[in-house]
N, C-alpha and C positions, 0 to 999 in steps of 0.2 A: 931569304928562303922561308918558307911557309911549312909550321908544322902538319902533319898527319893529325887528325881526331879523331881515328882510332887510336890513335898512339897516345893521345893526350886523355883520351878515356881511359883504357886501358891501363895506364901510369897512376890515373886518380881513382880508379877501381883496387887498383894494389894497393894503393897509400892508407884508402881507406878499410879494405881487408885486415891492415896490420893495426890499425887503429882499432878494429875490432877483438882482434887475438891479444892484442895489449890487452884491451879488457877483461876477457875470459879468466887475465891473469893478476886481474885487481888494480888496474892502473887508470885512476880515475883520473889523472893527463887525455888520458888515451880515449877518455866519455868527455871531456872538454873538448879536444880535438876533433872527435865527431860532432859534436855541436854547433862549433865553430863555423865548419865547411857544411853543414847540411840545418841547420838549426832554421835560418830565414827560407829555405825552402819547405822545408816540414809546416813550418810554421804557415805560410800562405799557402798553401791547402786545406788546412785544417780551419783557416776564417773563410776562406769562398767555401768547406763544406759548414761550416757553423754558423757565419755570419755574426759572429761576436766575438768582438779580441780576448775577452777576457776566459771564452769559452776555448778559446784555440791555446791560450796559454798554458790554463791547465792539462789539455788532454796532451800538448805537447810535454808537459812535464812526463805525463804519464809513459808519452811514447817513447823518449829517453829512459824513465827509471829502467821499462822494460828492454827496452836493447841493452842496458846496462845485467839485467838479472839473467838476462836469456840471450848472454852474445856468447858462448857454448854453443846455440842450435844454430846461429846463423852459417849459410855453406856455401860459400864461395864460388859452387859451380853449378847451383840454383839459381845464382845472379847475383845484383852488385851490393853492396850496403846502404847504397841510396836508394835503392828500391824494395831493399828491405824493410827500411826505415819510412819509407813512405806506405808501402803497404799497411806496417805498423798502427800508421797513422790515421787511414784510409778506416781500414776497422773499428779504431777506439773512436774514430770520431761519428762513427755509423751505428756505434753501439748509445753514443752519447744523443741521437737525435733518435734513437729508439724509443730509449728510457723518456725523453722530453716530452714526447705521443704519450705513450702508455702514461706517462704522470699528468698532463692534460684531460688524457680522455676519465681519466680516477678522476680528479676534480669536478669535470664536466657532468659524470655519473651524480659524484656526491651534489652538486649542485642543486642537480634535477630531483634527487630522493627527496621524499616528505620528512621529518624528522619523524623518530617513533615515538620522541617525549615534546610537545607542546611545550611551547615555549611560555615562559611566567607569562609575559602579559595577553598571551592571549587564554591560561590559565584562570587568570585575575578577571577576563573579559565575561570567561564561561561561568565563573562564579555570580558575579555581580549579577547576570542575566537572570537566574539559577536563584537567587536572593530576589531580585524584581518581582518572580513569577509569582513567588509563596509571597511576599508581602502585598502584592495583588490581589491572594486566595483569600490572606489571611483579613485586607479590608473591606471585602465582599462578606465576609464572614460577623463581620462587627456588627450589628441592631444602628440601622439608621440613622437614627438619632448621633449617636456616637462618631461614626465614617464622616456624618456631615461638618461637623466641630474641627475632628481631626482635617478633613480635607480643609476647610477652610483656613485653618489654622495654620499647617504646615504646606500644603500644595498652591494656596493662593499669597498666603502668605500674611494672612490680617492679624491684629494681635487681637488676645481675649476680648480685649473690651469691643473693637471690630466686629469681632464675632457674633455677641453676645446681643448686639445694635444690630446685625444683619438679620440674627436669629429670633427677633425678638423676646429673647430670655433673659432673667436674671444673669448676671458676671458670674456669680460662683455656681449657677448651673451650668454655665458653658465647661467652664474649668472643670467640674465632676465629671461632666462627656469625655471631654479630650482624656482627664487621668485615668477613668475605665477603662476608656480604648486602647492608651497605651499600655496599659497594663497588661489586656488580652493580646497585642501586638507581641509585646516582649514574653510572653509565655509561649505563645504559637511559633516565632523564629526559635525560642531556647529548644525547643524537642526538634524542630530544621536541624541545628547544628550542631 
């Protein structure tokens, strides 16, 4: 003989009713027992709406705590407690693919914003340019004679004696040049910085 399924719903709608009212009256049996019979249902809803187990684990915790805190409001002749519980469920995890957007599109925002403080190196980059321009002003500035020693010496790279054979000048007048100039160099950067 072949049961009725209204009869067999109807039977598991009551059972779990009572499972509920246990609750209201602190019989966490009675939040195991609901778990039990609806927990792997809850639960594969909440990964086909999250698509990640680990996502669905948590909200299902949550969907339990709250049937557990708020099984007082559930009403019997509202509907069943599996569909209360999946409602439950439906919601916290529609809240949880809210929040994943709106924290995406935050990130996506901050991403795209300029910083307002420069970051060191390219701090360091504006300096040094910044230092280039005035040591450039400042060896335009230097008497000929002087710039050319310096140049040679430090931009080309020849030592004194180099110098001095390219210049055709005495060694220790090359030397005077170049320590003039660095002298006027280093006084003209001191008042820069």
């Amino acid at each position: 003989m072949q049961q009725d399924p209204t009869y067999e719903t109807t039977a598991t709608d009551r059972a779990d009713a009572e499972l509920v009212r246990r609750m209201t009256g602190g019989e966490s049996s009675a939040l195991d027992g609901l778990f039990a019979r609806h927990g792997g249902r809850v639960h594969g809803l909440l990964l086909r709406m999250l698509g990640s187990s680990g996502e669905a684990e948590e909200v299902l915790q949550d969907v339990f705590l709250q049937a557990w805190t708020r099984a007082a409001t559930f009403r019997a002749d509202k509907g069943s407690p599996r569909g209360w519980l999946m409602v439950m469920a439906r919601s916290r995890a529609l809240d949880r693919l809210r929040a994943s957007r709106a924290a995406r599109r935050r990130d996506d925002v901050a991403l795209q914003e300029r910083p307002l403080v420069e970051p060191p190196e390219a701090e360091a980059e504006i300096e040094r340019q910044e230092l280039g321009a005035r040591m450039r002003q400042l060896m335009a500035e230097l008497p000929g004679e002087q710039r050319e020693a310096i140049e040679l010496a430090f931009f080309a790279g020849l030592t004194h004696s180099q110098c001095a054979e390219r210049l055709g000048l005495p060694l220790g007048t090359v030397k005077s040049r170049i320590l003039m100039g660095m002298k006027k160099l280093k006084q003209g950067l001191g008042t820069y910085r």
